[in-house]
Steps between C-alpha positions, in 0.01 A plus 500: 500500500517553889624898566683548773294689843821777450519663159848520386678771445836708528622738754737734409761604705758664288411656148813314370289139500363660199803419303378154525146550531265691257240734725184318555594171397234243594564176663374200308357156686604267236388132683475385843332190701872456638590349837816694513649612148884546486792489248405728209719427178429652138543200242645729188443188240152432580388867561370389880530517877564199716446505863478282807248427736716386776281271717282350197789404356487624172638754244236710286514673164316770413468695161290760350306225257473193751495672842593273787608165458647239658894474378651225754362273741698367716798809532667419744383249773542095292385215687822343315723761721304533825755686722225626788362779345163543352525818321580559104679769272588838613739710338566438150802585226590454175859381369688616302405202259106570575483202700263564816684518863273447782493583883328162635336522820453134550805371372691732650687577184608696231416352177485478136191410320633233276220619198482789288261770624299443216436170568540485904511163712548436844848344481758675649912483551646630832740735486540562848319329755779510845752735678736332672320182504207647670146548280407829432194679655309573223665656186269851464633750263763496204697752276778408162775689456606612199760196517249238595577489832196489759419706815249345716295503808418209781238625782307227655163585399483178299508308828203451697612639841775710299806574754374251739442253258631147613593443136697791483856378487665854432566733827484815278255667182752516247590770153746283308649555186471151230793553229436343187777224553286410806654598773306637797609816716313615796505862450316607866316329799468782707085545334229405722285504147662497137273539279468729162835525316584697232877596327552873343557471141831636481537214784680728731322434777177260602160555706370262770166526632443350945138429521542562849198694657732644785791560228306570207836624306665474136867416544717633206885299461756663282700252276819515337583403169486102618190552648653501800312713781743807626165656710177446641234784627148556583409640123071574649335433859176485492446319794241835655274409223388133593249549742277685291567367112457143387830316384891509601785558249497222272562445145647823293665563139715773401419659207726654219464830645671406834156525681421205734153369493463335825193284612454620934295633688192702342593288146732579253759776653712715265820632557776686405834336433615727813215361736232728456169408508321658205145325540320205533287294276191419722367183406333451846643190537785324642700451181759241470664581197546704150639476132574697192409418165803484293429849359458580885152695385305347699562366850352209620396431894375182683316656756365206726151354315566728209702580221569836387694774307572841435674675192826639573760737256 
C-alpha cells in the first residue's frame, strides 16, 4: 500500500483531547488508490464502512476480512437522470428504517437507494431534488434527527464552474431542513460554502462546516424544541490556519461525549463543545470527511487517496 510523504500523527493542544484519545494512539492507513474519498458511514448489520469517491462515482466498502471493495457503481450521477452534473455520491445517511440516503452530485439530489444495503443497486427514489422550482447545486452533506427529519447541505462543488456555473439555477448555497412528510425549509443562504453538517445528540443545537478558504469557520445554530433555529454564531475560525495546512472545514461528527470531530485544516480537528481546540489528528492530507463505528471506538477518516482510522474512548 502507497504511505503517505507526511506520517500521520496527532498534535496535542489541550491535555483534555485525551478524554477521547488514548496517549500514543497510532494512525492506521486502512486502503487508498482514491481520487477523492468522502462520505464515511459505519454499516452496523454488515460490520463495514461505506464511503464515496466523489468524482469516480462510486461508493466503497471496506472490512477487516475483504479490505476495499467496490459497494456501488454508479452513486449518484445516472445517465437515466442526467441533470448537468458529472459527479457521484457524497455524503451519506442511514434511516431510520436502514434504508441508504444519498447526497448525489450529479443528480443534484437527495436520495434513497431503493435496495437493501446488503444487496445494493443503483436505483434510486428522489426525495428532494428542487427549492422553489429551481435545481439544487449539488446536495453535499446530510444528518437524521432523532424524528427522521433531515438537515442538509447544497454548495456548488458538484457543478463544473461551481458559483459561476451556467447550470446553476439557484442564486444562493443552501442548509435546508427535509421533514419526513417532505416538506422542504431553507434554513440559511447567507454561506458562501456549506459543507460538513452534524446535529448534537441531545439535538439542541446543530454544526455547519463553510469550506471557504477566506472564511474557513464552523457555524453553530441553536434550535428550539421544533427544530426551529432561535441563534446562529461562529462556534471555531480557523480561517489563520489555511495557508499552511492542507484541507478546509468539511465533514465532522459529534460524538457521545459532546466533543466535535471536525475534518479542516491540518485533518481531523477536535474540539470542545465550548469551541476549544484540543488537537488535531494529522493525517497530512486534505481530508474530506469522518465516521464513527457504532460503538464510536474507532473513528474512521477519508483523507483524500486514503482511508484511515484511529481508536477513540
Amino acid at each position: 500500500m502507497l504511505q503517505p510523504e507526511t506520517a500521520p500523527s496527532v498534535q496535542v493542544i489541550d491535555n483534555e483531547i485525551y478524554k477521547v484519545l488514548d496517549k500514543g494512539t497510532k494512525i492506521e492507513i486502512l486502503a487508498d488508490g482514491f481520487t477523492w474519498s468522502e462520505g464515511p458511514l459505519w454499516l452496523p448489520t454488515l460490520q463495514k464502512l461505506i464511503f464515496t469517491d466523489v468524482p469516480e462515482n462510486t461508493i466503497y466498502s471496506w472490512d477487516a476480512k475483504y479490505g476495499k471493495q467496490v459497494y456501488l457503481k454508479p452513486s449518484g450521477y445516472t445517465i437515466l437522470n442526467p441533470n448537468g452534473g458529472t459527479e457521484g455520491a457524497n455524503g451519506l445517511i442511514l434511516d431510520h428504517n436502514g434504508n441508504l440516503i444519498i447526497c448525489q452530485h450529479g443528480n443534484r439530489s437527495v436520495a434513497r437507494m431503493d435496495a437493501p444495503v446488503n444487496e445494493p443497486k443503483p436505483n434510486f427514489e428522489y426525495l428532494a431534488q428542487k427549492y422553489d422550482s429551481k435545481l439544487f447545486n449539488s446536495p453535499n452533506d446530510i444528518c437524521l434527527s432523532r424524528s427522521g427529519d433531515m438537515y442538509f447541505t447544497d454548495p456548488p462543488y458538484g457543478l463544473p464552474k461551481q458559483d459561476n456555473d451556467p447550470i446553476k439555477e439557484l442564486t444562493f448555497n443552501g442548509v435546508y431542513l427535509l421533514k419526513k412528510n417532505g416538506t422542504l425549509i431553507l434554513l440559511d443562504s447567507t454561506l458562501t460554502r456549506p459543507n460538513g453538517i452534524a446535529l448534537a445528540k441531545d439535538e439542541k443545537y446543530m454544526i455547519v462546516a463553510n469550506s471557504d478558504e477566506k472564511n474557513a469557520i464552523w457555524v453553530k445554530y441553536m434550535l428550539d424544541d421544533d427544530k426551529n433555529i432561535i441563534s446562529k454564531s461562529v462556534f471555531a475560525d480557523m480561517t489563520h490556519l489555511v495557508a499552511t495546512q492542507k484541507g478546509l472545514p468539511d465533514g465532522l461528527k459529534i460524538h457521545k461525549k459532546g466533543y466535535i470531530f471536525a475534518t479542516g485544516p491540518g485533518g481531523v480537528l477536535i474540539f470542545h463543545p465550548d469551541g476549544r481546540h484540543l488537537g488535531t489528528i494529522n493525517t497530512g492530507q486534505a481530508t474530506a470527511n469522518c465516521a464513527f463505528d457504532e460503538n464510536e471506538s474507532y473513528l474512521y477518516m477519508t483523507a483524500h487517496k486514503y482511508l484511515m482510522r484511529i481508536k477513540i474512548k
